[in-house]
N, CA, C and O atoms as a GROMACS GRO file, in nm:
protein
  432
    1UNK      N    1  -1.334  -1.516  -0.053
    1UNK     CA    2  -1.254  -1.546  -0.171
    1UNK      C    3  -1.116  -1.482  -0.156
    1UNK      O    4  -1.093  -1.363  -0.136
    2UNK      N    5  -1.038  -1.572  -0.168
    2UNK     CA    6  -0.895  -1.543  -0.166
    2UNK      C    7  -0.840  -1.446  -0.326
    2UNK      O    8  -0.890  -1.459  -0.437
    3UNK      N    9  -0.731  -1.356  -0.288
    3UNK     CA   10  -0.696  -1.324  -0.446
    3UNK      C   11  -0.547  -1.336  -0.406
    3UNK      O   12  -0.514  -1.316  -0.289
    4UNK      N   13  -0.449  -1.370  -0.510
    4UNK     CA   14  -0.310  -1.374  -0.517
    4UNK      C   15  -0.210  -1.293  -0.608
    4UNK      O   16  -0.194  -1.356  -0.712
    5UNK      N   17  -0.165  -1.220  -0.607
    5UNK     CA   18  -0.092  -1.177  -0.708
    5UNK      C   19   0.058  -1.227  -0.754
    5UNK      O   20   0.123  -1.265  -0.657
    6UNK      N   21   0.101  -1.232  -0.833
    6UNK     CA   22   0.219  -1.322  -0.936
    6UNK      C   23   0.337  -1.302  -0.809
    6UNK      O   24   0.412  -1.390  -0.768
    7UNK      N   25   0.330  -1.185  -0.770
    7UNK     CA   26   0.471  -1.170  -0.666
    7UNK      C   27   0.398  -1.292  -0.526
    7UNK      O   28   0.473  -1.347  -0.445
    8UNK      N   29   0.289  -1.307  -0.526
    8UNK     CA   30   0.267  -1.420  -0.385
    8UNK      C   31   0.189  -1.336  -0.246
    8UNK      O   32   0.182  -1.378  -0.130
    9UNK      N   33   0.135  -1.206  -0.303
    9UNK     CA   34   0.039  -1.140  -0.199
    9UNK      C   35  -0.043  -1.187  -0.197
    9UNK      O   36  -0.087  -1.207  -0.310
   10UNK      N   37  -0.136  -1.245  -0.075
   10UNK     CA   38  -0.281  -1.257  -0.089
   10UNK      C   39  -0.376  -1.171  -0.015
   10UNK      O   40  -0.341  -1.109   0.085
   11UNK      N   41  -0.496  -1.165  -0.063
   11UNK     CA   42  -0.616  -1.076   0.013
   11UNK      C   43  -0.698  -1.165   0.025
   11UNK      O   44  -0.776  -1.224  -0.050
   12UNK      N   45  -0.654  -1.170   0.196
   12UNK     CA   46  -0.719  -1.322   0.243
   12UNK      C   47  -0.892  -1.249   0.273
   12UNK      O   48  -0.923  -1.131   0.288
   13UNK      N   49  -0.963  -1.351   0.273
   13UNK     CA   50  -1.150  -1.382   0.262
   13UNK      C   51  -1.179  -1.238   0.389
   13UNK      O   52  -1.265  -1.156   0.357
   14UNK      N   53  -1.114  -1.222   0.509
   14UNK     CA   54  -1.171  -1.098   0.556
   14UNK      C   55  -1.113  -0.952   0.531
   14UNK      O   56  -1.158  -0.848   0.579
   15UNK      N   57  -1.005  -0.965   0.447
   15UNK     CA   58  -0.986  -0.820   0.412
   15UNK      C   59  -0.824  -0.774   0.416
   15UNK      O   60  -0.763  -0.678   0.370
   16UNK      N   61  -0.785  -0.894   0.495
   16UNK     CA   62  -0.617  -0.844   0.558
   16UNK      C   63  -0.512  -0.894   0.458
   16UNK      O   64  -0.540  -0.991   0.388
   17UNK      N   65  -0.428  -0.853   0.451
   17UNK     CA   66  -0.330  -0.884   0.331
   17UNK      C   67  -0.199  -1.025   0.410
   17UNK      O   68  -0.145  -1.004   0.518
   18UNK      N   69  -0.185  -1.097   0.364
   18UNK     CA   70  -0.063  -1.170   0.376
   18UNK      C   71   0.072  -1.186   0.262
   18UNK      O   72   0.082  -1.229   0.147
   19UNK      N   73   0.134  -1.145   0.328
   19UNK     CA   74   0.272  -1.152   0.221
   19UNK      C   75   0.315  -1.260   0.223
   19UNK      O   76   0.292  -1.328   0.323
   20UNK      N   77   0.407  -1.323   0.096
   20UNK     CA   78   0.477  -1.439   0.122
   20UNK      C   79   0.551  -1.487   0.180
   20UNK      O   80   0.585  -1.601   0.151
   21UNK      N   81   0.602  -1.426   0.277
   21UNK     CA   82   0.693  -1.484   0.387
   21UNK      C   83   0.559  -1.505   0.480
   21UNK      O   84   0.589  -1.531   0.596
   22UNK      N   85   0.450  -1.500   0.460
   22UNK     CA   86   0.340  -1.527   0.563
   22UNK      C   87   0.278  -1.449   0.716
   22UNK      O   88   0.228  -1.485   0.822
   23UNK      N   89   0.320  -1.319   0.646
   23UNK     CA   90   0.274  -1.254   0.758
   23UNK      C   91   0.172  -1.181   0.735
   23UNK      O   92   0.154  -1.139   0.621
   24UNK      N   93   0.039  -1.136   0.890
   24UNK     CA   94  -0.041  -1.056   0.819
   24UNK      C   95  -0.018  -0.974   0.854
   24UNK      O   96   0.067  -0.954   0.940
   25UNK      N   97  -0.120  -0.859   0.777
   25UNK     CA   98  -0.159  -0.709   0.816
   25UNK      C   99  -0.294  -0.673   0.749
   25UNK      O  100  -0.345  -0.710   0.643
   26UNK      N  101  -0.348  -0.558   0.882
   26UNK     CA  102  -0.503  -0.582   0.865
   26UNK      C  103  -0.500  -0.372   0.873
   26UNK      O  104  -0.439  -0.291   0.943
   27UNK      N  105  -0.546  -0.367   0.822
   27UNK     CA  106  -0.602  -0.188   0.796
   27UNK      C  107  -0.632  -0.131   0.902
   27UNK      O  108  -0.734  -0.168   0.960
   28UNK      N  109  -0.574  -0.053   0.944
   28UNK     CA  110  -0.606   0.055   1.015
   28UNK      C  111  -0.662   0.193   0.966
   28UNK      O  112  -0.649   0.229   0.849
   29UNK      N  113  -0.721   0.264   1.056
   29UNK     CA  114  -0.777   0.352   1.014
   29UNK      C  115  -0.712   0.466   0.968
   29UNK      O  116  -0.756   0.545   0.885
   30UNK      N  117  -0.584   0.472   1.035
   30UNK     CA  118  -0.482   0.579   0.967
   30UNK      C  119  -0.406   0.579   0.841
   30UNK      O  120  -0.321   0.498   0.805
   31UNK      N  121  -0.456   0.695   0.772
   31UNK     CA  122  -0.416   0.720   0.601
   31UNK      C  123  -0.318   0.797   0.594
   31UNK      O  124  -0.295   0.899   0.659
   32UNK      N  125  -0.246   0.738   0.500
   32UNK     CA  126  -0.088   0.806   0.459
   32UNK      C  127  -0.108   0.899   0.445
   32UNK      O  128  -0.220   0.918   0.400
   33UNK      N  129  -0.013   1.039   0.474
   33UNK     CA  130   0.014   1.154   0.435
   33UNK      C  131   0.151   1.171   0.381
   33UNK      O  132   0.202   1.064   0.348
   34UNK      N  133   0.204   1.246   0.368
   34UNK     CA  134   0.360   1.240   0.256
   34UNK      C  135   0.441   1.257   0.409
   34UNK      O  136   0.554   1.210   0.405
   35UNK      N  137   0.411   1.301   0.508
   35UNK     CA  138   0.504   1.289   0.608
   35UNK      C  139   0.530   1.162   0.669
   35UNK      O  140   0.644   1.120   0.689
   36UNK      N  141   0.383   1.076   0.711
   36UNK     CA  142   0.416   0.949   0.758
   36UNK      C  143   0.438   0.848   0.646
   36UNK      O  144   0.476   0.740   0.691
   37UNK      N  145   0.425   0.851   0.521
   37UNK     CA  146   0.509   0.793   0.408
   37UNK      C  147   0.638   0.786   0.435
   37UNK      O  148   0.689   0.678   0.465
   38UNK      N  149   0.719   0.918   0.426
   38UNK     CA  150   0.839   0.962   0.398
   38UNK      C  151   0.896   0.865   0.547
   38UNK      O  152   0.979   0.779   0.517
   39UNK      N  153   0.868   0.870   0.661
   39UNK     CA  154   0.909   0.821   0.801
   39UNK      C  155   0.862   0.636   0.794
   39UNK      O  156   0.923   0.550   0.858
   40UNK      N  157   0.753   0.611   0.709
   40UNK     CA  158   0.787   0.445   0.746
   40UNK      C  159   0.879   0.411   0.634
   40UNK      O  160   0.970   0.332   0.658
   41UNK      N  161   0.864   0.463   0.507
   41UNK     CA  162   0.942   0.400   0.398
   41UNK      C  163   1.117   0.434   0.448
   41UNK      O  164   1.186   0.339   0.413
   42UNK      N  165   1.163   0.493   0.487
   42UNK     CA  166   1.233   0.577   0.570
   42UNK      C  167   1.276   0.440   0.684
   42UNK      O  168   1.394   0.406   0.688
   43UNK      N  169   1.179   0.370   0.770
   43UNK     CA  170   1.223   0.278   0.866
   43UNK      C  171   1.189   0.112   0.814
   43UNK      O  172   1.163   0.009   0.876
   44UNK      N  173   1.204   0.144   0.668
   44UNK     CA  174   1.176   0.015   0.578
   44UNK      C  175   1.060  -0.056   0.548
   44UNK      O  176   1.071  -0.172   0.508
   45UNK      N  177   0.908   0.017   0.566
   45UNK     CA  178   0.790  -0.022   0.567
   45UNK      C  179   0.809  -0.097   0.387
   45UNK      O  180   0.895  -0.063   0.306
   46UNK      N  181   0.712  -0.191   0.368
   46UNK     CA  182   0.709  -0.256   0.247
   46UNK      C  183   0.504  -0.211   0.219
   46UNK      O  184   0.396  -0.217   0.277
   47UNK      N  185   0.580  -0.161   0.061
   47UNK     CA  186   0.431  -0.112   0.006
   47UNK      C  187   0.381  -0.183  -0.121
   47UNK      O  188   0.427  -0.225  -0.227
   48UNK      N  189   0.242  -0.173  -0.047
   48UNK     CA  190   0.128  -0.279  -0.155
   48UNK      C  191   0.083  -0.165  -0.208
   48UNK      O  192   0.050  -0.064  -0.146
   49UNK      N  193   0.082  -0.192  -0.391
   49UNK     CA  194  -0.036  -0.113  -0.454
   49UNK      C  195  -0.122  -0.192  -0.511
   49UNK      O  196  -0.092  -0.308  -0.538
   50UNK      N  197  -0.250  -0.136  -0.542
   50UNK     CA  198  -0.367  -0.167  -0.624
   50UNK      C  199  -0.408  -0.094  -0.769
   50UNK      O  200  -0.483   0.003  -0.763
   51UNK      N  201  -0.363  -0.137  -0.891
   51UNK     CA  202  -0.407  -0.006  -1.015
   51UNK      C  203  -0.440  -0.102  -1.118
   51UNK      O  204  -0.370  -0.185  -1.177
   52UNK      N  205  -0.580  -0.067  -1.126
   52UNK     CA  206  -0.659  -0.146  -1.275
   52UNK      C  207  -0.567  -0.102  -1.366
   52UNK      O  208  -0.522   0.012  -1.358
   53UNK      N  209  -0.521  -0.209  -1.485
   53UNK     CA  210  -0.562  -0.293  -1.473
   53UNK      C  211  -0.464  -0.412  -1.435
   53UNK      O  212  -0.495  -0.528  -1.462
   54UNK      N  213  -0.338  -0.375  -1.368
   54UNK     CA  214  -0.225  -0.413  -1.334
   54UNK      C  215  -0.221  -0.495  -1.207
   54UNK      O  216  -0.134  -0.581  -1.197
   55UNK      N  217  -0.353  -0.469  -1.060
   55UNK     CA  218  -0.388  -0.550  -1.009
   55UNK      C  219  -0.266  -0.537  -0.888
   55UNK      O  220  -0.186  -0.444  -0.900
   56UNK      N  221  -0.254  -0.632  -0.771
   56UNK     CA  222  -0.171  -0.594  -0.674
   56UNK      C  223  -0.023  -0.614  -0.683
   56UNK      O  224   0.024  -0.720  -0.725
   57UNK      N  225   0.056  -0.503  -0.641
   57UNK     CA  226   0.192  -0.547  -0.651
   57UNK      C  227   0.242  -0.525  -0.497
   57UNK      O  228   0.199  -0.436  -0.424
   58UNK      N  229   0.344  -0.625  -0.459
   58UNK     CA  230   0.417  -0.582  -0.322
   58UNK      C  231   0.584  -0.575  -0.358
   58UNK      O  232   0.673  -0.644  -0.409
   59UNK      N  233   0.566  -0.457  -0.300
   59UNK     CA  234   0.730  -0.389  -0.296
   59UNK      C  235   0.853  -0.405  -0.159
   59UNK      O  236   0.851  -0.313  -0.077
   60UNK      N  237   0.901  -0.459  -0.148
   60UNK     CA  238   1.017  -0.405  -0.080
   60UNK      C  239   1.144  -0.380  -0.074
   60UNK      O  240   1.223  -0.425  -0.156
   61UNK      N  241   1.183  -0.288   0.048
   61UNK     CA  242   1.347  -0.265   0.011
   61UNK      C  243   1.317  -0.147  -0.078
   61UNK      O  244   1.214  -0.079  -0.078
   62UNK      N  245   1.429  -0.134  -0.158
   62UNK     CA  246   1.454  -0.102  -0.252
   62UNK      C  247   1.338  -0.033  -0.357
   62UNK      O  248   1.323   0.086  -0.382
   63UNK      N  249   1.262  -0.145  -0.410
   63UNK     CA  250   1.151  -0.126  -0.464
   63UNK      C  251   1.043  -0.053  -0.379
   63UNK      O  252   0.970   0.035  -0.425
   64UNK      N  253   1.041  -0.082  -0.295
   64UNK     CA  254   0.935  -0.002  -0.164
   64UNK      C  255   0.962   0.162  -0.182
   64UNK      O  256   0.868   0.240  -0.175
   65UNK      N  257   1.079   0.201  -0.204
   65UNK     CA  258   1.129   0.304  -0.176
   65UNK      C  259   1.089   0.429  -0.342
   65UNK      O  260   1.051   0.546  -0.349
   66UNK      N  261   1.122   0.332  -0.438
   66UNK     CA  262   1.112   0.386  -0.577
   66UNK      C  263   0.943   0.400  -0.596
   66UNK      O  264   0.888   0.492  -0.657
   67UNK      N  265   0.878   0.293  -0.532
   67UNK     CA  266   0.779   0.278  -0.574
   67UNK      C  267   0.686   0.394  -0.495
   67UNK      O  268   0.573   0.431  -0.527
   68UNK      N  269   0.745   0.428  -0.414
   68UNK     CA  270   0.689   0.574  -0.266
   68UNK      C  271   0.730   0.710  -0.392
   68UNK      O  272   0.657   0.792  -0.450
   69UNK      N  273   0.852   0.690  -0.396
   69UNK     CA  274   0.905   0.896  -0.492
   69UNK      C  275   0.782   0.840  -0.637
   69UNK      O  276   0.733   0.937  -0.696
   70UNK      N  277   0.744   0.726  -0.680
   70UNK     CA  278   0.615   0.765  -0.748
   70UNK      C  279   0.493   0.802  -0.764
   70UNK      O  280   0.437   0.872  -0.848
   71UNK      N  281   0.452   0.736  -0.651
   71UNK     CA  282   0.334   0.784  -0.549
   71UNK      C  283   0.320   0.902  -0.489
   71UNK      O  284   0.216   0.964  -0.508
   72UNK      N  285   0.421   0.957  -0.407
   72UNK     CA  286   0.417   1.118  -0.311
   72UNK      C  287   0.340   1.204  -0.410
   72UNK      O  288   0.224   1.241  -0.393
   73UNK      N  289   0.430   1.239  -0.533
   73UNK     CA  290   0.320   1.380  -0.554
   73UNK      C  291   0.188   1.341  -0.620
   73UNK      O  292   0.113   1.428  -0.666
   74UNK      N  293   0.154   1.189  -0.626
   74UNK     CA  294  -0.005   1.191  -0.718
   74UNK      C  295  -0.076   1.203  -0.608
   74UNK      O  296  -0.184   1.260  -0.621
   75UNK      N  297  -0.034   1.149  -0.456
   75UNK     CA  298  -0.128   1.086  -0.318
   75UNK      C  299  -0.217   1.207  -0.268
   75UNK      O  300  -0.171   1.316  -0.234
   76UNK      N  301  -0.354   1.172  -0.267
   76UNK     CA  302  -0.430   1.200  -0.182
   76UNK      C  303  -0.461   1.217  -0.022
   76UNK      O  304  -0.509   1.135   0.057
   77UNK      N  305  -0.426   1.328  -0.004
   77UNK     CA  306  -0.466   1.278   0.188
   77UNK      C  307  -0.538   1.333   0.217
   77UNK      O  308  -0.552   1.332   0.340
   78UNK      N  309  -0.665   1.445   0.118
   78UNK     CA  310  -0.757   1.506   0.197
   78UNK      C  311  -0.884   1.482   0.097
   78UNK      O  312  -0.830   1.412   0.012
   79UNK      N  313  -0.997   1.495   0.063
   79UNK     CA  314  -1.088   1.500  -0.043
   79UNK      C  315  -1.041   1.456  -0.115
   79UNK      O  316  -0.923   1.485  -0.133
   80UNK      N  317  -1.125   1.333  -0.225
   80UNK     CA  318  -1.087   1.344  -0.290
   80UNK      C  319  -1.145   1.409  -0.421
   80UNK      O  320  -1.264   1.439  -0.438
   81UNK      N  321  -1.040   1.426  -0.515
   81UNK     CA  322  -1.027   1.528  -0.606
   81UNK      C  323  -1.133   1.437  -0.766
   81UNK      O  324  -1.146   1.316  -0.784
   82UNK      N  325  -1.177   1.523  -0.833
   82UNK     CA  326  -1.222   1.478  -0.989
   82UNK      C  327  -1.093   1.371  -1.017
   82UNK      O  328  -0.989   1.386  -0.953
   83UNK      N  329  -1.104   1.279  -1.100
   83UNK     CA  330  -1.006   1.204  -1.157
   83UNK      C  331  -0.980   1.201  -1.256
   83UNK      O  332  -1.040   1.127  -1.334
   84UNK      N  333  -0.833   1.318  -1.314
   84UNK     CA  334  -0.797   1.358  -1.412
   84UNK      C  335  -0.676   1.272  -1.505
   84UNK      O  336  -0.664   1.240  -1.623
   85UNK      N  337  -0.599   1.255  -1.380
   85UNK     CA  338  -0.475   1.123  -1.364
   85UNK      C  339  -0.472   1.009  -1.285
   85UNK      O  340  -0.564   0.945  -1.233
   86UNK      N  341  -0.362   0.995  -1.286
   86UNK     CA  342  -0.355   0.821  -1.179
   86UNK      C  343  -0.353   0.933  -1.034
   86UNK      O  344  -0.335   1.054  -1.033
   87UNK      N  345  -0.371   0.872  -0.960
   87UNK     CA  346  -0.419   0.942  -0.808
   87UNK      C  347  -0.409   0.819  -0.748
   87UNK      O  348  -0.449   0.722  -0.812
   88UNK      N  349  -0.347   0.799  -0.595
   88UNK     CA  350  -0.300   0.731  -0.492
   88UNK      C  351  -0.397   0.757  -0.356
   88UNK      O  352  -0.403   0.867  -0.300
   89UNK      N  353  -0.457   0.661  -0.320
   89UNK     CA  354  -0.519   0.682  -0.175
   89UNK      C  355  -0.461   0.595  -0.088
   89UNK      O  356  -0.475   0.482  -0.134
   90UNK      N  357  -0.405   0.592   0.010
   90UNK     CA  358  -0.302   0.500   0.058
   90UNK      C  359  -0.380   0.526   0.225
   90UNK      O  360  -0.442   0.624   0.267
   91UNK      N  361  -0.342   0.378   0.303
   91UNK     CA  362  -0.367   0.371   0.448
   91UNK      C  363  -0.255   0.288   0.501
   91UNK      O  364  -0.202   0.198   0.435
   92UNK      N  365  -0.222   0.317   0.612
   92UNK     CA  366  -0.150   0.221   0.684
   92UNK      C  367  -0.178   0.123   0.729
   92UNK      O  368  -0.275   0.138   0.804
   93UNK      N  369  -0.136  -0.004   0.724
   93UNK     CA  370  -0.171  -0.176   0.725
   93UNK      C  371  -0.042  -0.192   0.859
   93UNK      O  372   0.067  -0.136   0.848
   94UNK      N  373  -0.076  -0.267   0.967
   94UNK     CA  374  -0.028  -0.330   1.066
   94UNK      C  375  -0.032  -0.490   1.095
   94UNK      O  376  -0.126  -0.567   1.079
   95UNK      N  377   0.123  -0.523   1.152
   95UNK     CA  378   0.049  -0.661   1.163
   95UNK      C  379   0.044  -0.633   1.313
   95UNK      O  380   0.080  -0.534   1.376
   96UNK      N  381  -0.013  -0.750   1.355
   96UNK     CA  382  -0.059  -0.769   1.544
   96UNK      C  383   0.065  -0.717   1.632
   96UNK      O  384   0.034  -0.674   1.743
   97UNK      N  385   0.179  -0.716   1.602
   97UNK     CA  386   0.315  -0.684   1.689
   97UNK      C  387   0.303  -0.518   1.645
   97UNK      O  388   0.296  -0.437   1.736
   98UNK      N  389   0.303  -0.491   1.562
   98UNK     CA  390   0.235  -0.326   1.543
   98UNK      C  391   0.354  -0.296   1.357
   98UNK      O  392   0.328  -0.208   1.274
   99UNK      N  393   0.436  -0.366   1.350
   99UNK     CA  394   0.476  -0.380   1.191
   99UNK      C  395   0.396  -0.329   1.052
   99UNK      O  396   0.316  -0.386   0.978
  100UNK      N  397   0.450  -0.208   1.051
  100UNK     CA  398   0.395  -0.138   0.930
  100UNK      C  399   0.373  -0.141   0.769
  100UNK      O  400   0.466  -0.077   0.719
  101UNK      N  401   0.329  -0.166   0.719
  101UNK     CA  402   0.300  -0.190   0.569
  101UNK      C  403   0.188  -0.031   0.490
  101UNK      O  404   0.090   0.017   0.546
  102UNK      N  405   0.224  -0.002   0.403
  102UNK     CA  406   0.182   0.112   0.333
  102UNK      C  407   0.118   0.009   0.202
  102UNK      O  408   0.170  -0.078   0.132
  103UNK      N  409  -0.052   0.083   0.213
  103UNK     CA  410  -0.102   0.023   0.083
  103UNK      C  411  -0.174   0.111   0.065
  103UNK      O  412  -0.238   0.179   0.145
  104UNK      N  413  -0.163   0.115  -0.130
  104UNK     CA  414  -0.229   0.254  -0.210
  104UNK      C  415  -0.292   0.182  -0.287
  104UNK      O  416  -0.243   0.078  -0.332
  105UNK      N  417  -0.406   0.222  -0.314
  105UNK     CA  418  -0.511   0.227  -0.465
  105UNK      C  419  -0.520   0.336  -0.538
  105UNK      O  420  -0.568   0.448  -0.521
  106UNK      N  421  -0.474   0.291  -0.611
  106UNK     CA  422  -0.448   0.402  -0.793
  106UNK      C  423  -0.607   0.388  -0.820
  106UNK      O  424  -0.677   0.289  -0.800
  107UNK      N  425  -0.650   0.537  -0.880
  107UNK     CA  426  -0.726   0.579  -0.980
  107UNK      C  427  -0.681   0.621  -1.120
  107UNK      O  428  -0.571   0.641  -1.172
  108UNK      N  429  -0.757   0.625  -1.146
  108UNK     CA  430  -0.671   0.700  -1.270
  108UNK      C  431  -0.858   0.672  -1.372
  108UNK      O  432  -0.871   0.709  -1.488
   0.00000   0.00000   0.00000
């Protein structure tokens, strides 16, 4: 099952995200920390979030960037913690040429 969000992201049937200019990216095992945040958003990485009940948004540019100084101090990179607030678990998304994408799921 496909899902789409209003900006034109989809989460195609095995798991990998396509943006609307039609490119993919599929999850890797490596999870954001505020250093490799700061260094892709930094070399223009574009970031997907996930937060009930608001659902997926994709950022870039600009927005990529605002949408990171909101995320840094809630993000998770080790255990995670009781859920008191919104809280960020974020991994790094690649497409096949090795093209970086940052995607977080909000708790809260």
């Amino acid at each position: 099952m496909e899902r789409r969000s209003q900006d034109g992201l989809e989460e195609l049937p095995d798991g990998s995200l396509r943006t609307p200019d039609g490119t993919v990216y599929r999850r890797t095992p490596q999870r954001v920390t505020r250093r490799i945040g700061r260094e892709l958003i930094d070399d223009g990485a574009a970031v997907v979030t996930n937060l009930y009940p608001d659902g997926f948004s994709y950022l870039v540019g600009e927005a990529a960037s605002h949408a990171w100084n909101g995320i840094e101090p809630q993000l998770v990179t080790g255990r995670r913690p009781p859920v008191r607030d919104t809280q960020w678990i974020g991994h790094v998304w690649r497409t096949d040429d090795g093209r970086p994408l940052l995607r977080f799921e909000g708790e809260h």
